[in-house]
Structure formats: C-alpha cells, structure tokens
PARO-250312 format. One line per 3 residues: number of its first residue (from 1); their letters; for each residue x, y, z of C-alpha. Coordinates in pm, whole numbers. Layout:
# PARO-250312
NUM	A	X:Y:Z | ...
# end
This chain:
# PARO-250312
1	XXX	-792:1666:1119 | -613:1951:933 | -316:2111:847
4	XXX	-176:2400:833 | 170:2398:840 | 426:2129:741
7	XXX	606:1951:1020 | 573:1623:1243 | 255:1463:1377
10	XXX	243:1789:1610 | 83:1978:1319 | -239:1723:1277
13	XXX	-488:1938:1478 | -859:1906:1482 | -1052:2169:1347
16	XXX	-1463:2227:1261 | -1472:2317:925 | -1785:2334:717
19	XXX	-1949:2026:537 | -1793:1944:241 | -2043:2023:-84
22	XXX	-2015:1737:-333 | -2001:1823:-667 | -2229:1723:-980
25	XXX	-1964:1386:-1037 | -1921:1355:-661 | -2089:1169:-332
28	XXX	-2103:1281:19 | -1989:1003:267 | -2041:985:641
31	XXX	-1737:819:711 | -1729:520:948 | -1299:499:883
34	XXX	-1049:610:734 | -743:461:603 | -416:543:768
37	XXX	-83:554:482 | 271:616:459 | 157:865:173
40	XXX	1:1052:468 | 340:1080:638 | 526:1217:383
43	XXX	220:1475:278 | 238:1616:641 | 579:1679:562
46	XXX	538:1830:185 | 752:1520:106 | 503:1344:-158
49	XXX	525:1268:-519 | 232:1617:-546 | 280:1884:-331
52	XXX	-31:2013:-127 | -188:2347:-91 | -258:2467:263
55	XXX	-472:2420:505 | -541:2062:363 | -717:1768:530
58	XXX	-519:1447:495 | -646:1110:392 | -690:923:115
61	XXX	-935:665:132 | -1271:585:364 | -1531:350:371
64	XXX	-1917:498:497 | -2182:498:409 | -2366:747:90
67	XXX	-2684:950:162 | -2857:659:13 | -2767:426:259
70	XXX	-2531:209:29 | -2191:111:187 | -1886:262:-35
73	XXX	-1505:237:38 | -1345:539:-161 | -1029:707:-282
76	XXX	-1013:1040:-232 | -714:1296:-327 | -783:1437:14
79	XXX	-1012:1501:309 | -1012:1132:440 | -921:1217:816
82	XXX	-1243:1399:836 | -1652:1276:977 | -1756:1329:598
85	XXX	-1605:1409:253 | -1719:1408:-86 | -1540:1167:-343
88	XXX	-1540:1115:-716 | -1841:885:-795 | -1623:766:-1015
91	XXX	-1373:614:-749 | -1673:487:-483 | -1652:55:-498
94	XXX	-1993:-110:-344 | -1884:-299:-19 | -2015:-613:31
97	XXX	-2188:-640:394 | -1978:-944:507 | -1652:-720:474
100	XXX	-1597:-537:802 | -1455:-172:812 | -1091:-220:801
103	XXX	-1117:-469:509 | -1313:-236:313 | -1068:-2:372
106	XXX	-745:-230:357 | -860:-334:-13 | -810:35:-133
109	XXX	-491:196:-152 | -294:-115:-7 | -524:-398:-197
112	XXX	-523:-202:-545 | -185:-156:-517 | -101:-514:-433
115	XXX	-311:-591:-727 | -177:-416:-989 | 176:-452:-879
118	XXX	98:-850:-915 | -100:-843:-1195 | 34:-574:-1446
121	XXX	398:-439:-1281 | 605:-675:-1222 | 339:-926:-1442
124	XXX	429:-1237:-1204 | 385:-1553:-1414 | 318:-1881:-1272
127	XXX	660:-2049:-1146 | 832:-1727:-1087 | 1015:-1649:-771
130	XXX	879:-1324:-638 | 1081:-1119:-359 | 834:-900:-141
133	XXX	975:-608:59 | 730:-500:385 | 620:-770:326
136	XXX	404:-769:665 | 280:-443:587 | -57:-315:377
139	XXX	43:-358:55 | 306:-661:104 | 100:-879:369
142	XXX	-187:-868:17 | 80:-922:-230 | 225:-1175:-79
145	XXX	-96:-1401:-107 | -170:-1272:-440 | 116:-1378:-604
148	XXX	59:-1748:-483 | -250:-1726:-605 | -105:-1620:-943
151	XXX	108:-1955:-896 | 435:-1828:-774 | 743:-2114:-708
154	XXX	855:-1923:-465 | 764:-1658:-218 | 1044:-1453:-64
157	XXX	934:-1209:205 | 1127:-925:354 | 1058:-780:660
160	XXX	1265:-596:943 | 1195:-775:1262 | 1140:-1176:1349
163	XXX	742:-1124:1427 | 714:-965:1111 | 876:-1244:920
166	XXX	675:-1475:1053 | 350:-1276:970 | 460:-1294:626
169	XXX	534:-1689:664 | 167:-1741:802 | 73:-1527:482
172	XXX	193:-1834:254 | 553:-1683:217 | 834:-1982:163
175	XXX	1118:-1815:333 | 1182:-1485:483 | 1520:-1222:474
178	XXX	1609:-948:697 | 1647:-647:505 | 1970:-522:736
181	XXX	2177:-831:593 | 2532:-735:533 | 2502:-865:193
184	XXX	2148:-813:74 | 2192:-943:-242 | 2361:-1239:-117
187	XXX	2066:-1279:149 | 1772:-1312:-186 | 1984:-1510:-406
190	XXX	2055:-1745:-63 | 1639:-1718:-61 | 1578:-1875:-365
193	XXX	1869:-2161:-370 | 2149:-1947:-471 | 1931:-1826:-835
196	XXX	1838:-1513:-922 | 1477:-1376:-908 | 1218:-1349:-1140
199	XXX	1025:-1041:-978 | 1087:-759:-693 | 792:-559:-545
202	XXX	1014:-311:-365 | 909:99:-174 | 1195:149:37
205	XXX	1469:284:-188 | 1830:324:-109 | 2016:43:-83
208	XXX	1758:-215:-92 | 1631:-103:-465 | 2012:-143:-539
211	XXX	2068:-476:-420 | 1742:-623:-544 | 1830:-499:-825
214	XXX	2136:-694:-857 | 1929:-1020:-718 | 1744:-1001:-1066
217	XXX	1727:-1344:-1320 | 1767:-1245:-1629 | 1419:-1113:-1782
220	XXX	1346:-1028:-1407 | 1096:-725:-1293 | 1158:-474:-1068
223	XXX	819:-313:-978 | 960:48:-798 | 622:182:-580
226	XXX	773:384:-270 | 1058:554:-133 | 989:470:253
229	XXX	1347:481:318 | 1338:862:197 | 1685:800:-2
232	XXX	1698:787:-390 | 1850:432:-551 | 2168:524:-735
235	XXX	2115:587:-1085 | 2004:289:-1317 | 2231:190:-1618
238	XXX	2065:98:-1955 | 2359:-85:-2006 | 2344:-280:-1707
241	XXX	1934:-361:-1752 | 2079:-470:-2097 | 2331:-727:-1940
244	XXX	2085:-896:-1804 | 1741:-822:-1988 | 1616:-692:-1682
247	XXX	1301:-435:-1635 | 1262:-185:-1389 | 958:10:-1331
250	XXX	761:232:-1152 | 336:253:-1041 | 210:465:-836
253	XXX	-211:393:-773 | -337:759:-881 | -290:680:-1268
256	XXX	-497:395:-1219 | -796:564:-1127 | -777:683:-1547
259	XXX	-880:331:-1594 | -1198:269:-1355 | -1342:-51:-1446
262	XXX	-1021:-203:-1391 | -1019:-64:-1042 | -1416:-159:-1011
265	XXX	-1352:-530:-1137 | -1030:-546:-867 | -1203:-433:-594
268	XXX	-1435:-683:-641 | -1242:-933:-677 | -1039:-880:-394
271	XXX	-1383:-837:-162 | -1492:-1164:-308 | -1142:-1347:-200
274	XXX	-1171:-1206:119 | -1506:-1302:183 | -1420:-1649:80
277	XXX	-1162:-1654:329 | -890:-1692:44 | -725:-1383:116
280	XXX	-655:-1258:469 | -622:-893:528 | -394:-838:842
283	XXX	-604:-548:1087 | -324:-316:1239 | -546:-116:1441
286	XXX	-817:2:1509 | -758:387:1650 | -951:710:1753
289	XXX	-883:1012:1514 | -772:1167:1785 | -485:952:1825
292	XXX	-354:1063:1473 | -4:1153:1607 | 66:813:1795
295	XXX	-84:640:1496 | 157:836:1225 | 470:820:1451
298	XXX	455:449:1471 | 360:388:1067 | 746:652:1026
301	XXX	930:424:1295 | 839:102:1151 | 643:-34:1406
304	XXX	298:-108:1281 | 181:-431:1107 | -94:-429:834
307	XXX	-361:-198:764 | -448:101:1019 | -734:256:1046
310	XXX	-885:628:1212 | -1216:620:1359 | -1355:988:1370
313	XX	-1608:902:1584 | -1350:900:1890
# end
C-alpha cells in the first residue's frame, strides 16, 4: 500500500513495487500482519512528528516470519503495509509460538509504549493513583494492566463512550471518566475521592492535557505521548509546575530503539505475561490490506477498540 500524495484514506493505493533488498544490518520478512496506528493517520496526512519523503509505504511494525524460518515482530520506520520489508536486525524481537499474530504485533508500538510510559515516564510507584486516557485503546487497554501490576492504588480510566469504559473496567481499571465532562478536572479529582493524582498517561492534547494537568498531586507525572486531538495544550508555566512540584514530560517510542536491550528485555517480558495469561491484549480486528481506508477512517473517528491489524494476504 503506497503513497503518493498526502490526503485522506483515498490516497492508500496498492501498488507492485520491487522486493525490498535488506541491507548488511537488516532482515527480509514475509509479513503475516501488520500493525495498524494513529501514527499512520497522521503520516498519510504529512501531520507526524518526521515528515516523509514521497512515494512512501506506510507502516510501522509487522510480525512474519525471516528467511530462516524464525518468527520476528519488528519496528520498522516504514514499509509495514507491504507482503515483505526489510527491518533493522537490530529492532526484530523472537516471538514466542504460543503468541498469535495480533499479540505479536499489539506488544510493539502499543506494548513498548505502554511499557516505558509505566515503567520510566511517568515512573508509577506502588500506591500511586494513575489516570489513563484511551484507555480502551492499544497503548491504554496495556497500560492500564501494567500499572496494577506495578501496584497502583488506584486505576482511573478515560475513555469516550460507555462500552469503552467498561473495556477498561474488565482491564482491572477502578473507576472510569468520560473525557467530554464539563469539568474535566473536577471529573479525575471526583475519580480518586476528591485528591489529586499521582500520574497521567495522556495523547490527546487540547484541553484534556490542560485539565489533567491541573488534576496533578503534588510531585505528580504527566507522561505527554500523542496529540490525537490534533490541538496543542496551552503553554506550560515553570512557575506553575513549581507550585505544585509537578513534572511534565514527553516519550515518543523511536528514541527508544537507541537503547535495544531494553526494548529486547520488554518485549519479552510482555510476551511472557501474555502467555501466562497475566496480561490481556484486546484484538480490534483482524482486516484485509485492502480494507486500509475503512480501517484508517475508523482508528481518526474514534471508533475502534484495541489493537488493529492488516493482513496483506487479502
């Protein structure tokens, strides 16, 4: 699936293009899916963090198969929405054979993510109350499990419509907020018996960064990782971080990949929590690559739940 000209969904067409040629540090993989992300969206668009070069092949993570035989899931820059691409050797995790296809996938971009965000972000302590925006989506339906597991008081889940609130309660959430209260700041403080927070995993932007912002405790973490909302948060005040000893930063996954066996050691620990049945990874479909468009309209207009995933076989 290729582009060649910025736009909406309209401008993902197939093409035949020759067989990518990995590199000395790269691996081929036949592709079996490909991971589906909001990053995709916005690339489509020229609307992400890096701007791309056309024609360019979108996708940024697939799980196949090598030439040897071994099962990888891989990040890739680009070239994801495609039968084969070559990847960084570097950035190839084994799969274990009792993770299906869209968990191998789902633990990429969406399980890293969730991962570090958890882990090293927003550094969520045991007893903390954690707020988690999308919270039935690919990064927050994993991040809300892993930070119970990292012993969390309290688990406050944000998500825009009842069913996906009460995916996020079946997830181990304590209580769930609709993002479109009048008074969201009101709404998480409310959440976590009228206290403020110790930890926000937020992507939207806008208003919500704002008024989770203002739901902080004092020494409380913002962890900024998306703008799905498309609107900047007004400008942060040292002064006002100061007030309050509060933090606010931002990850975004491609500067992890500087630090590989971090990445290698996560990825296995997330397959192994899977595969334990300790950590559930929420399949949002299962599509054709040639539904790209349907697939990439629905992830914009908010009405997709967990991981999806392109088969390029159909």
């Amino acid at each position: 699936m290729e582009i060649r000209q910025f736009g909406g969904p309209e401008v993902v067409q197939v093409r035949d293009v020759p067989d990518p040629v990995p590199g000395p540090s790269e691996v081929l993989v036949e592709v079996a899916r490909s991971g589906v992300n909001f990053a995709d969206t916005l690339l489509r668009e020229d609307g992400y963090i890096t701007s791309a070069t056309l024609p360019v092949i979108p996708g940024g993570e697939v799980t196949g198969r090598a030439p040897d035989g071994r099962r990888v899931a891989a990040m890739t820059e680009r070239g994801g929405y495609a039968e084969r691409v070559a990847v960084p050797a570097a950035h190839a995790f084994p799969v274990p054979d009792e993770l299906d296809d869209v968990e191998a996938v789902a633990l990429l971009a969406q399980g890293l993510t969730a991962w570090w965000l958890v882990h090293h972000t927003a550094r969520v302590q045991p007893g903390d109350s954690v707020v988690v925006h999308a919270a039935a989506g690919g990064v927050g339906s994993l991040a809300v499990q892993l930070a119970r597991m990292r012993g969390a008081a309290r688990v406050i889940a944000v998500a825009s419509t009842p069913e996906k609130r009460d995916v996020a309660m079946s997830l181990g959430a304590d209580i769930a907020v609709d993002p479109a209260a009048d008074d969201l700041t009101a709404a998480l403080l409310a959440a976590n018996d009228g206290t403020g927070v110790d930890a926000v995993l937020e992507m939207t932007g806008g208003r919500v960064t704002d008024r989770s912002l203002a739901a902080l405790a004092p020494f409380g973490r913002l962890a900024f990782y998306g703008m799905a909302g498309g609107v900047e948060p007004e400008k942060v005040s040292p002064r006002a971080l100061q007030r309050r000893s509060a933090t606010v930063s931002g990850f975004w996954l491609m500067h992890a990949f500087d630090r590989p066996e971090v990445l290698q050691k996560a990825y296995a620990e997330l397959s192994a929590l899977v595969i334990a049945g300790e950590l559930r990874v929420i399949h949002g479909g299962d599509h054709a690559m040639s539904d790209v468009r349907r697939v990439h309209e629905d992830l914009r207009g908010r009405r997709s739940i967990g991981k999806l995933v392109l088969d390029p076989a159909r």
